[in-house]
LOPA-19171 format. One record per atom (N, C-alpha, C, O, CB): atom name; x, y, z. Coordinates in steps of 0.02 Angstrom, whole numbers, plus 50000, padded with zeros to 5 digits. Glycine has a CB too. Example, Ala and Ser with C-alpha at 12.3 -4.5 7.8 and 13.67 -1.06 7.14 Angstrom:
! LOPA-19171
atom  px  py  pz
N  50660  49716  50390
CA  50615  49775  50390
C  50660  49835  50390
O  50712  49834  50423
CB  50565  49776  50452
N  50642  49888  50354
CA  50684  49947  50357
C  50645  50002  50394
O  50670  50057  50402
CB  50704  49970  50286
//
This chain:
! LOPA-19171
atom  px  py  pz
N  56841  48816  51230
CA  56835  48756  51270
C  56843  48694  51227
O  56829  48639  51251
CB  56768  48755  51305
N  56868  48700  51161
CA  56868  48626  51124
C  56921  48585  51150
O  56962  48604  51192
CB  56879  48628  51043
N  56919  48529  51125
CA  56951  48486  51181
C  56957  48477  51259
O  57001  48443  51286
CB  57001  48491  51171
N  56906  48514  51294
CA  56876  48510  51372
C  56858  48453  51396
O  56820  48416  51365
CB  56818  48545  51383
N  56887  48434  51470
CA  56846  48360  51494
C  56785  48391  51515
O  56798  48407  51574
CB  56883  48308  51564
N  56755  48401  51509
CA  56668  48390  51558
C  56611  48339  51561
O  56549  48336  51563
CB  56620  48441  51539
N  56675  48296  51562
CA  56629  48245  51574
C  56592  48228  51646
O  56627  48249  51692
CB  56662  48193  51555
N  56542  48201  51665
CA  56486  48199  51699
C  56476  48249  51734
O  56461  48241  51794
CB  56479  48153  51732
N  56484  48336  51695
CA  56480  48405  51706
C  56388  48397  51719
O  56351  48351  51702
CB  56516  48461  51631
N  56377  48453  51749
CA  56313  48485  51742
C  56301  48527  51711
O  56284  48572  51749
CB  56291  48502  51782
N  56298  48541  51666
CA  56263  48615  51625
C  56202  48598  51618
O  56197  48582  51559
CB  56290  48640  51546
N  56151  48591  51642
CA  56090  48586  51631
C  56064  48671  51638
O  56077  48708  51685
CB  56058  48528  51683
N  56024  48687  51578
CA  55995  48753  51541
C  56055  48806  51547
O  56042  48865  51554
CB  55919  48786  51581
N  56102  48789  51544
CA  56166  48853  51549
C  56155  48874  51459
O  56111  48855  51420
CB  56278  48812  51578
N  56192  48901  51451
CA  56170  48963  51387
C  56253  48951  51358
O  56303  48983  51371
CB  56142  49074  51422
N  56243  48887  51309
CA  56332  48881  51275
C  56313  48912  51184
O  56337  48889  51133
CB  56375  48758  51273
N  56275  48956  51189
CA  56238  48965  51110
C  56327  49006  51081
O  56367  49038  51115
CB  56136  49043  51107
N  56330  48992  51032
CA  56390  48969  50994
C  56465  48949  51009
O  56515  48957  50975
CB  56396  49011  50958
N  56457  48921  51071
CA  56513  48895  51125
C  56575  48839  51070
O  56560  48791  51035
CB  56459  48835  51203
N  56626  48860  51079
CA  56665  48799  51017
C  56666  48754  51078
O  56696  48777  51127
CB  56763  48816  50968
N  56637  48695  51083
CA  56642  48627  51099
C  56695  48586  51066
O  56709  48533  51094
CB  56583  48598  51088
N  56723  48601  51013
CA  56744  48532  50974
C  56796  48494  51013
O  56837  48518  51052
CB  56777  48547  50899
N  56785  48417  50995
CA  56818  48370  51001
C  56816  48364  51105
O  56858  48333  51137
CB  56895  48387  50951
N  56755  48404  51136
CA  56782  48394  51191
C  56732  48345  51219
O  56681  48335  51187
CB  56797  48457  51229
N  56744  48309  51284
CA  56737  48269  51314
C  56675  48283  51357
O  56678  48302  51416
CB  56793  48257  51337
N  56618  48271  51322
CA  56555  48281  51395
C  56506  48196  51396
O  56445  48190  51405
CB  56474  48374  51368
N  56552  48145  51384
CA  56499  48080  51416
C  56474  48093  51499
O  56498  48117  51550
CB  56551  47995  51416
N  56417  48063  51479
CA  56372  48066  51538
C  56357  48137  51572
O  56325  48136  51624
CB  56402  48022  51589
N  56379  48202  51543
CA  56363  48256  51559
C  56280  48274  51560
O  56241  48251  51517
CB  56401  48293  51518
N  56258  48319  51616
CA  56200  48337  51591
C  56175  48395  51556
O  56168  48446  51590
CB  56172  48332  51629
N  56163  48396  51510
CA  56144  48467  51458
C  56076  48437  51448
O  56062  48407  51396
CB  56197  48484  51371
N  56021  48446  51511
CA  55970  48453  51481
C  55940  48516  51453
O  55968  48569  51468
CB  55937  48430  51515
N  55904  48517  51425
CA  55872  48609  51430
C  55914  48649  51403
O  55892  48703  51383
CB  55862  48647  51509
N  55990  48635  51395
CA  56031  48700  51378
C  56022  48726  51331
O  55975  48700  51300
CB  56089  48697  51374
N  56041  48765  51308
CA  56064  48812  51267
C  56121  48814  51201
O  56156  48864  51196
CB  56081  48849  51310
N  56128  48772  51165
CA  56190  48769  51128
C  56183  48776  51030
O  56206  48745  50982
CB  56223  48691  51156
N  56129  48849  51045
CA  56113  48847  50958
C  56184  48855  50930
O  56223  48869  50975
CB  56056  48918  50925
N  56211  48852  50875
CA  56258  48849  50827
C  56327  48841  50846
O  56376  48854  50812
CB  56253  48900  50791
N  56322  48808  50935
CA  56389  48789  50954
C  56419  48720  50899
O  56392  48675  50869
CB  56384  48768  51041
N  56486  48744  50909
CA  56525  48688  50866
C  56546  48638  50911
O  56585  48652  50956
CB  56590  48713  50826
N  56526  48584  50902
CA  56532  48495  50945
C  56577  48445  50889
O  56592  48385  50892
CB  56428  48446  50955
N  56588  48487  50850
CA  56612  48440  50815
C  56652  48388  50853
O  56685  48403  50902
CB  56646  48469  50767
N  56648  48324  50828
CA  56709  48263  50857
C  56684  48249  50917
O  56690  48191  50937
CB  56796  48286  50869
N  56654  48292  50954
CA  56655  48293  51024
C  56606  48200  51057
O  56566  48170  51022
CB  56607  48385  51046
N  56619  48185  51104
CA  56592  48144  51161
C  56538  48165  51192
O  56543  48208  51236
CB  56634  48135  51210
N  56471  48134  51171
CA  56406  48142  51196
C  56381  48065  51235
O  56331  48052  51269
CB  56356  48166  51129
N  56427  48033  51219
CA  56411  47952  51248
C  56379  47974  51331
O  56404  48002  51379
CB  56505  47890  51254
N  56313  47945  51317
CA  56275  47924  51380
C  56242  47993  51414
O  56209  47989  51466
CB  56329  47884  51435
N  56261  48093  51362
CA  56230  48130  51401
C  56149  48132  51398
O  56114  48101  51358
CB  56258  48188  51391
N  56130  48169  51442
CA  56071  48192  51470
C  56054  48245  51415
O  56076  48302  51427
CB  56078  48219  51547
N  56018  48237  51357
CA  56001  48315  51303
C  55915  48322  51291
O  55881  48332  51240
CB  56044  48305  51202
N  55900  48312  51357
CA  55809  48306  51366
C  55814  48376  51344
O  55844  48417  51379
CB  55760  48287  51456
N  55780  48396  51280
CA  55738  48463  51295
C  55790  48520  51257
O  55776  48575  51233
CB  55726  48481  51394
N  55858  48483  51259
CA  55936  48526  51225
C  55902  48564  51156
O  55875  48532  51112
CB  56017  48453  51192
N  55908  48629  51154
CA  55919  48671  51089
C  55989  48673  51069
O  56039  48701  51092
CB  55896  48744  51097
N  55973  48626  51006
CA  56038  48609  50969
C  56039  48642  50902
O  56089  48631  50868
CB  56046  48531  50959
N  55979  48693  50867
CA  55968  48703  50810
C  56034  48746  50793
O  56066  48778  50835
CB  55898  48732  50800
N  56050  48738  50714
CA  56127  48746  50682
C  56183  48744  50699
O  56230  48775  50674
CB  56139  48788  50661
N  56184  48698  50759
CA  56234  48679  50789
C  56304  48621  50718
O  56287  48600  50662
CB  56189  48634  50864
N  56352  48615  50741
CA  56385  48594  50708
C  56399  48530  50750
O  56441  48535  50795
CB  56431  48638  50689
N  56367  48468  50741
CA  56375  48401  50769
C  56384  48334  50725
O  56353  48281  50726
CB  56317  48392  50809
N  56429  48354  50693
CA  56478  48329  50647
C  56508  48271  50685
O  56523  48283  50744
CB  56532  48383  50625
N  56518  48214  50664
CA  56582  48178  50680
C  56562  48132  50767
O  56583  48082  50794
CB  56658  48251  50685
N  56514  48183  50782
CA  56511  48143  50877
C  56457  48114  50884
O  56397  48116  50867
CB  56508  48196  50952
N  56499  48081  50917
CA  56469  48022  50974
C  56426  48012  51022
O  56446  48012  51081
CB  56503  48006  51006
N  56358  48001  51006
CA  56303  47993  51037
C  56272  47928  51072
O  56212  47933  51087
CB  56270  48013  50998
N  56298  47878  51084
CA  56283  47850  51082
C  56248  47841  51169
O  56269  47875  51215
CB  56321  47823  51044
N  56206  47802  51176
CA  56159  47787  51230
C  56163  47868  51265
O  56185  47881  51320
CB  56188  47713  51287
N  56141  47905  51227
CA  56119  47986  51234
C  56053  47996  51257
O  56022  47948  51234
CB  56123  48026  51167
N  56014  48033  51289
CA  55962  48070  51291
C  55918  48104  51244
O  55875  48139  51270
CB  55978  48102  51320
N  55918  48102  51173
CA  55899  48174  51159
C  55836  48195  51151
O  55823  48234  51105
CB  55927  48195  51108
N  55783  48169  51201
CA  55720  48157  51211
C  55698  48242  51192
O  55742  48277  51217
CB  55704  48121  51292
N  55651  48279  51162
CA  55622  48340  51147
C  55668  48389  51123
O  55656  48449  51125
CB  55588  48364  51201
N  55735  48357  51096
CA  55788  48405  51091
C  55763  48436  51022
O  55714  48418  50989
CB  55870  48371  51093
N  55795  48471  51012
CA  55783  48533  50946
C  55847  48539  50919
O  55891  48570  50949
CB  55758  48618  50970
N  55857  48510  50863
CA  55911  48480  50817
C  55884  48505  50755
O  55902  48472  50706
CB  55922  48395  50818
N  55847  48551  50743
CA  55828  48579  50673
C  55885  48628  50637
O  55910  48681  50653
CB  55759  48624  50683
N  55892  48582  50576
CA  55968  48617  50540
C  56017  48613  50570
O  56062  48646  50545
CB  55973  48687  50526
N  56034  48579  50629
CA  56096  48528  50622
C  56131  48500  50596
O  56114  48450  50565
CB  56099  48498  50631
N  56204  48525  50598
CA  56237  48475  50542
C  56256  48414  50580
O  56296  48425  50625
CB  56308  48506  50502
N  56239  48360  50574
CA  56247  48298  50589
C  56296  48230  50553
O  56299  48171  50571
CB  56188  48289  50587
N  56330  48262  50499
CA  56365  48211  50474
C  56393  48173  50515
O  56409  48186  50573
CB  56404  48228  50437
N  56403  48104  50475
CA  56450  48063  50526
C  56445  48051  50596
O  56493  48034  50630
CB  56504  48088  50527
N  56379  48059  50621
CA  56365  48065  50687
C  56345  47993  50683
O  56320  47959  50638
CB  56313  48123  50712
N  56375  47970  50790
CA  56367  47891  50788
C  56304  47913  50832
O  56309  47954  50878
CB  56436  47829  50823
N  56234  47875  50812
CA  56163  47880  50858
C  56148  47822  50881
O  56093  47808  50904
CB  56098  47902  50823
N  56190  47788  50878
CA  56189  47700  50916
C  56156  47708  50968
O  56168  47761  50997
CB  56263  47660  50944
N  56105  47664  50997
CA  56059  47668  51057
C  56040  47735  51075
O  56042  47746  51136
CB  56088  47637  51116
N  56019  47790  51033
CA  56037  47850  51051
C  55968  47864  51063
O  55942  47821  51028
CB  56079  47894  51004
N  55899  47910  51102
CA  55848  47894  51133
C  55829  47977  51074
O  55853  48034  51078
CB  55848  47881  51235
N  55774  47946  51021
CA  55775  48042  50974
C  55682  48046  50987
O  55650  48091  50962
CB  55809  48043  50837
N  55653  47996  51026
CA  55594  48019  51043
C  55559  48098  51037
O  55559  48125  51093
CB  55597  47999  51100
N  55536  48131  50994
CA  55494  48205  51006
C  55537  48233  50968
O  55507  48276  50935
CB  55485  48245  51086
N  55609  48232  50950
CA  55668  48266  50929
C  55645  48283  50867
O  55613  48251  50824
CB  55735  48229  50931
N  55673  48356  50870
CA  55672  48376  50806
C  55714  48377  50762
O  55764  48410  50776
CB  55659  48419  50804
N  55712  48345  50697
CA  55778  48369  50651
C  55751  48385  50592
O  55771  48345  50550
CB  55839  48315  50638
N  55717  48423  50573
CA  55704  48460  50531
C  55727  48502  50496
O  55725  48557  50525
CB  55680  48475  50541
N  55754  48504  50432
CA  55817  48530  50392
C  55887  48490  50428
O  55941  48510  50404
CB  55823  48627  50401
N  55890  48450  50468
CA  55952  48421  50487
C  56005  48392  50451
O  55982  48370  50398
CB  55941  48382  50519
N  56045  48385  50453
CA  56114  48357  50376
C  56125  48299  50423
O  56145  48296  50481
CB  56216  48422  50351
N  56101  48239  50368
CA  56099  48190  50410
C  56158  48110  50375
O  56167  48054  50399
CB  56006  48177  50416
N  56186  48144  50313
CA  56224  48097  50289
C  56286  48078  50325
O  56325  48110  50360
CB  56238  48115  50231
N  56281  47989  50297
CA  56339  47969  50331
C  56325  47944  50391
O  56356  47893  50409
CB  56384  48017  50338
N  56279  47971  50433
CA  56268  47969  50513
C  56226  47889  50522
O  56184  47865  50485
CB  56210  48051  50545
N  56250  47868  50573
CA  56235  47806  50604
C  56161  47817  50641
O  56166  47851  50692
CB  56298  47786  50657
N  56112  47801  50630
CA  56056  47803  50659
C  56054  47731  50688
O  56025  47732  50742
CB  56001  47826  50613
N  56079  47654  50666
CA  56063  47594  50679
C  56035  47593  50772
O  56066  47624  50816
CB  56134  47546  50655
N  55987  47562  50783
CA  55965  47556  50833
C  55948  47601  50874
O  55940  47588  50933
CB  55990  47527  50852
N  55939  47682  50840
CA  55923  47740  50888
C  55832  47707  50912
O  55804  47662  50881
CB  55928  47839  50835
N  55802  47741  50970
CA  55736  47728  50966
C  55694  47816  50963
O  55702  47868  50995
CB  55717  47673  51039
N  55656  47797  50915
CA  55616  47876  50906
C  55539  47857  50895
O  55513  47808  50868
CB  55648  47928  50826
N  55517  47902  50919
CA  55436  47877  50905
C  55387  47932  50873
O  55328  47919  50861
CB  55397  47856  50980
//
């Protein structure tokens, strides 16, 4: 599915655990709850999704675009995150624990 439009898709809790995402298109999609341990996102378009609650752990989220994202209780532990844009990006509860976080744009995320 890399390079896929799904954008303002629903996958909310669908099961994408090592799904190749890269470079594809899910702004404003909802992936709350899902499922996407060690899927590859690389490049991919997260602008404006829904990732309340998202299991993202060793996922490959390299390079994408988060910006005014969700990722309220998400689970981002050991994530690779390089180069990731988190502009207005919402990391409240989120976990990134062991996360690879160089390079990556955090400016103005809000986390508490």
């Amino acid at each position: 599915m890399s390079w896929a439009d799904l954008s303002q898709a629903n996958l909310s809790k669908a099961d994408l655990t090592a799904a190749d995402l890269s470079e594809a298109n899910l702004s404003g999609a909802d992936l709350s709850k899902a499922y996407l341990m060690r899927a590859n996102l690389k490049g991919a378009d997260l602008q404006l999704a829904d990732m309340k609650g998202t299991n993202l752990s060793s996922a490959n989220l390299s390079e994408v675009n988060l910006t005014d994202a969700d990722l309220t209780g998400a689970n981002l532990s050991l994530a690779d995150l390089r180069g990731a844009n988190f502009h207005l990006c919402n990391l409240s509860g989120a976990n990134l624990t062991g996360a690879k976080l160089i390079e990556s744009d955090l400016a103005f995320a809000r986390h508490n």
